[in-house]
C-alpha positions as CSV (number, residue, x, y, z in Angstrom):
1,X,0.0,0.0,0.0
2,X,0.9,3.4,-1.0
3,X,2.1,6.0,1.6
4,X,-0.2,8.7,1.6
5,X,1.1,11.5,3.8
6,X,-0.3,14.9,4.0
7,X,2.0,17.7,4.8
8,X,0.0,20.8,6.8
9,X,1.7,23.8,6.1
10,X,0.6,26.2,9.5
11,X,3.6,28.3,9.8
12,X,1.7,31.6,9.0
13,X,1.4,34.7,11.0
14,X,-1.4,36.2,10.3
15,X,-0.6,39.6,9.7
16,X,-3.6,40.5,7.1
17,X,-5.8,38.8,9.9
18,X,-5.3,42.4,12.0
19,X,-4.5,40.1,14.7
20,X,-1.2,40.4,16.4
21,X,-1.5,38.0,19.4
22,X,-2.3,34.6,18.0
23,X,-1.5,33.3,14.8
24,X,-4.8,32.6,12.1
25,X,-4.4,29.1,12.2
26,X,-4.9,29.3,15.8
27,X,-8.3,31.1,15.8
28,X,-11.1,29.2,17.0
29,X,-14.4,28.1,16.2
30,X,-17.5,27.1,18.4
31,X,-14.1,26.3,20.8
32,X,-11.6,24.7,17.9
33,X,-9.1,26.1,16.3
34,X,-9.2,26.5,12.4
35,X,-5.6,23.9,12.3
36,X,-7.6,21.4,13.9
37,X,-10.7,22.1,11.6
38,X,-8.7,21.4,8.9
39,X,-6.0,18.2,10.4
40,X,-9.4,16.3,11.3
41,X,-10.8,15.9,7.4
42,X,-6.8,14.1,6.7
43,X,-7.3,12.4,10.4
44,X,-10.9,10.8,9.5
45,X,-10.0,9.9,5.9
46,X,-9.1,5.9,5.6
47,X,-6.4,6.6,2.8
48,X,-4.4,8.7,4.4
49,X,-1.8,7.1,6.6
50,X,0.3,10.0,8.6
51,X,0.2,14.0,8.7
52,X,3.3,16.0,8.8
53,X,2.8,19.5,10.2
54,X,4.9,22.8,10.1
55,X,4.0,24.9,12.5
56,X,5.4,28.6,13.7
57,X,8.3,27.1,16.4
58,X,6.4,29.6,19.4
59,X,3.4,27.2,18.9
60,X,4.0,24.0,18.7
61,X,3.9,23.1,21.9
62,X,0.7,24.4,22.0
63,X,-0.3,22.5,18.6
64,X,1.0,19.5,20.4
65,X,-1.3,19.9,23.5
66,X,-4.3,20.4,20.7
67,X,-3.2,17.3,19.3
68,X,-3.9,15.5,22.3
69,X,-7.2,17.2,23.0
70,X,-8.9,16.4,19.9
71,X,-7.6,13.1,19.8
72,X,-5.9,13.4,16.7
73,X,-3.5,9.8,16.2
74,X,-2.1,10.9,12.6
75,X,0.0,13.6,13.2
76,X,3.2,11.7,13.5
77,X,5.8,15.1,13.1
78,X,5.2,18.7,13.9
79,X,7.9,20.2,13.0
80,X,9.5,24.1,13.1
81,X,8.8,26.1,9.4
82,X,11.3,28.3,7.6
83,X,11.0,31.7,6.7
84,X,9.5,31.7,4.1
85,X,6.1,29.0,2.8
86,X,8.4,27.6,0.3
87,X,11.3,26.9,2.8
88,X,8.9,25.4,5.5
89,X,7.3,22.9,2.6
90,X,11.0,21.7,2.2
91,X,11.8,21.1,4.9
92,X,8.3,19.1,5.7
93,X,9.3,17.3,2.2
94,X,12.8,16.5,4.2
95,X,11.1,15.4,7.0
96,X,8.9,13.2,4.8
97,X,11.8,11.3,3.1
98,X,13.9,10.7,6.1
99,X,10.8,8.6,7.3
100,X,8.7,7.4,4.2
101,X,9.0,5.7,0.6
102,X,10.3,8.6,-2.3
103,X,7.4,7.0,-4.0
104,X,5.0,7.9,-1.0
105,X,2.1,10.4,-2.3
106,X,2.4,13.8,0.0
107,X,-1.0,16.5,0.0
108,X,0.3,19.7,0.5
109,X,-2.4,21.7,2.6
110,X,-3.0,25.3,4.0
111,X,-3.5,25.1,7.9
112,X,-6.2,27.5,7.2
113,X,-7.9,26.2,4.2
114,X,-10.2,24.0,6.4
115,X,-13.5,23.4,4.3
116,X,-12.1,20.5,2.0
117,X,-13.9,16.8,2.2
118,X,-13.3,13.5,2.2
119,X,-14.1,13.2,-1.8
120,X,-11.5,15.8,-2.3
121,X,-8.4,13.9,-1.0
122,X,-9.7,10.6,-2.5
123,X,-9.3,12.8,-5.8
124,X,-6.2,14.1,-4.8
125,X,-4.5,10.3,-3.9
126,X,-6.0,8.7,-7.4
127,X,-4.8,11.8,-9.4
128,X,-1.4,11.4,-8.6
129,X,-1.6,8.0,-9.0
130,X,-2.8,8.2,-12.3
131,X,-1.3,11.4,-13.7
132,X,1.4,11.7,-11.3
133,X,0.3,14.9,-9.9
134,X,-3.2,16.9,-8.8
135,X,-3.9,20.4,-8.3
136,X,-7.0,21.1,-6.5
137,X,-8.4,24.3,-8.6
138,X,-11.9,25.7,-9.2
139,X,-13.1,28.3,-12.7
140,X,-13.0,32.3,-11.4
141,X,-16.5,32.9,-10.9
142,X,-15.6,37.4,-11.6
143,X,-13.6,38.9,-14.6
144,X,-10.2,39.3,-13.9
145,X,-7.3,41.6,-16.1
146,X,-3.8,41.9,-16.3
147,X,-2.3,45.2,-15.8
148,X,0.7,46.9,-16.2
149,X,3.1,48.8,-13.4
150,X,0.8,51.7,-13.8
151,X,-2.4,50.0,-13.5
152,X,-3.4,50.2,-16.8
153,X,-5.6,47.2,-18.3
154,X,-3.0,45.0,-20.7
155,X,-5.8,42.2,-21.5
156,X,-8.8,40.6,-20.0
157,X,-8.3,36.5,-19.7
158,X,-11.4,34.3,-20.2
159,X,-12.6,32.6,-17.7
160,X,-13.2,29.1,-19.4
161,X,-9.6,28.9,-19.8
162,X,-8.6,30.3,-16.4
163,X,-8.5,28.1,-13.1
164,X,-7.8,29.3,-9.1
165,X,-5.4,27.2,-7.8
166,X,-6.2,25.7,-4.1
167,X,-5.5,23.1,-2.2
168,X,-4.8,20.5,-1.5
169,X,-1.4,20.4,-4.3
170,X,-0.4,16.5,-4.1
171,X,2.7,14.7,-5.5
172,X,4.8,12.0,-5.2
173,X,7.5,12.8,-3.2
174,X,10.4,12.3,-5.0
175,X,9.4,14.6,-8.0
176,X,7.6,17.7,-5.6
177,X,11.2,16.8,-3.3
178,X,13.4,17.0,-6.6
179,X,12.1,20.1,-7.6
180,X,12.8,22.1,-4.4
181,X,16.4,20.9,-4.5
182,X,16.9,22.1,-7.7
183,X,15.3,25.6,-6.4
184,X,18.0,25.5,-3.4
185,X,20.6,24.6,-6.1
186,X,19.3,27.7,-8.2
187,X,18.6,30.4,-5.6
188,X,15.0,30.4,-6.7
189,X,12.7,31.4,-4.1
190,X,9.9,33.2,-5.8
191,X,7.5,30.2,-6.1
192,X,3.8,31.1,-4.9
193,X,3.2,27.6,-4.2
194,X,3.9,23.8,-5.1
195,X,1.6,24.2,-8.2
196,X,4.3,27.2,-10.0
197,X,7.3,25.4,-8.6
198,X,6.6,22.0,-10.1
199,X,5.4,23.6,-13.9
200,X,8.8,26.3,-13.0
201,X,11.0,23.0,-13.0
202,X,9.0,21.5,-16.4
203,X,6.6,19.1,-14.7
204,X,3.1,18.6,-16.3
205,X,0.7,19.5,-13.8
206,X,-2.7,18.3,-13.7
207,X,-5.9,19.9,-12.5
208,X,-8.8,18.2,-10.6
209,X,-11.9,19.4,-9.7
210,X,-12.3,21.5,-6.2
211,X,-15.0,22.9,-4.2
212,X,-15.6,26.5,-4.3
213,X,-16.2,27.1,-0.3
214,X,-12.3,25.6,-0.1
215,X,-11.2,29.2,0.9
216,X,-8.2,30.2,2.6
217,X,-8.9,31.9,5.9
218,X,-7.0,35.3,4.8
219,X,-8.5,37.9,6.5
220,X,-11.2,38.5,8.8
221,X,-13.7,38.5,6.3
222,X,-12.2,34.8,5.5
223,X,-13.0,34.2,9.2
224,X,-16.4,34.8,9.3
225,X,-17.3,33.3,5.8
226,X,-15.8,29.9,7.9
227,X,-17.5,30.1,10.6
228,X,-20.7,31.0,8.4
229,X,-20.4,27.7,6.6
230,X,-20.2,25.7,9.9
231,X,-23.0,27.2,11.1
232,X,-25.2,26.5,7.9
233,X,-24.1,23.0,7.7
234,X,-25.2,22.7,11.3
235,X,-28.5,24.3,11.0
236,X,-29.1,21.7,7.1
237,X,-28.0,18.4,9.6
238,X,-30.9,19.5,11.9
239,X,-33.3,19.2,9.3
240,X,-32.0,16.4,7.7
């Protein structure tokens, strides 16, 4: 059986949150915190077999005592990030191979990209397996345009052949591992995410199908578009 680790990238601040006491991962709803929101849909699903996180180093004791609350069993490394996202994803992807198969398949996922579903990482694990990569994405539902340093309108893309990369981006781990090497080797560090650094380095990349509540918990908007969803779901499980 294939290794199917995700990687939980919670190593943010929070800083476009307005909040400059505890981190956005660490926010919590109806008395749970958005990283445990978001570990529990990798802890609950049959396929996946560990969870690496990354976590800012002044929490993770904390994380750890969450951990144990919540009666998570997966998490089997939590583990300090780097300075930057794509520096704390390596050195996850470093923690993954000194403990797992290079052919393992890792999900990369936000901390605080919590409304994802079982389905989802099912699609994730049989993409990969298939294609050899999957990029969780959903179409733009607004017009978007490309402008210029002086904010002038350079073109207009269309939609239908547009796509919003999410999460989760899943690999296996000796190509996503390979690729981050040759970054260090190049002094490249400008990579938004797994999805730019993989088609950066030549790889086909292929897209799968998302969910368009999968947001990122940005700002404080973000927040209370979360906690909005929960409540909603709550309220349609009452009357189902």
């Amino acid at each position: 059986m294939t290794n199917n680790v995700a990687l939980i990238f919670a190593g943010g601040v929070g800083s476009r949150m307005g909040n400059k006491g505890r981190p956005k991962q660490f926010l919590e709803v109806h008395r749970k915190p958005v990283i445990i929101y978001t570990i529990e849909h990798f802890e609950k699903n049959e396929n996946i077999s560990s969870i690496v996180v990354v976590c800012k180093q002044d929490w993770i004791d904390y994380l750890k005592k969450l951990i144990v609350k919540f009666n998570i069993t997966k998490v089997k490394f939590i583990i300090e990030g780097g300075d930057t996202g794509q520096e704390s994803i390596y050195k996850g992807l470093k923690c993954i191979s000194n403990n797992y198969p290079s052919e393992s398949i890792v999900l990369i996922h936000d901390g605080v990209r919590p409304i994802i579903n079982n389905e989802l990482i099912d699609l994730n694990i049989n993409a990969v397996k298939q294609y050899g990569s999957a990029i969780t994405s959903c179409p733009p539902v607004e017009t978007f345009v490309q402008v210029d340093i002086n904010k002038k309108v350079k073109g207009v893309h269309n939609r239908n052949l547009s796509r919003l990369a999410k999460a989760p981006q899943s690999f296996y781990l000796k190509d996503i591992l390979s690729v981050h090497d040759k970054a260090i080797a190049d002094n490249y560090t400008e990579a938004i995410d797994s999805c730019s650094l993989m088609n950066h380095y030549g790889f086909s990349v292929h897209l799968i199908e998302g969910i368009s509540e999968n947001i990122k918990i940005t700002t404080p908007i973000d927040f209370f578009i979360f906690k909005a969803i929960l409540d909603a779901n709550e309220q349609m499980a009452i009357f189902n």
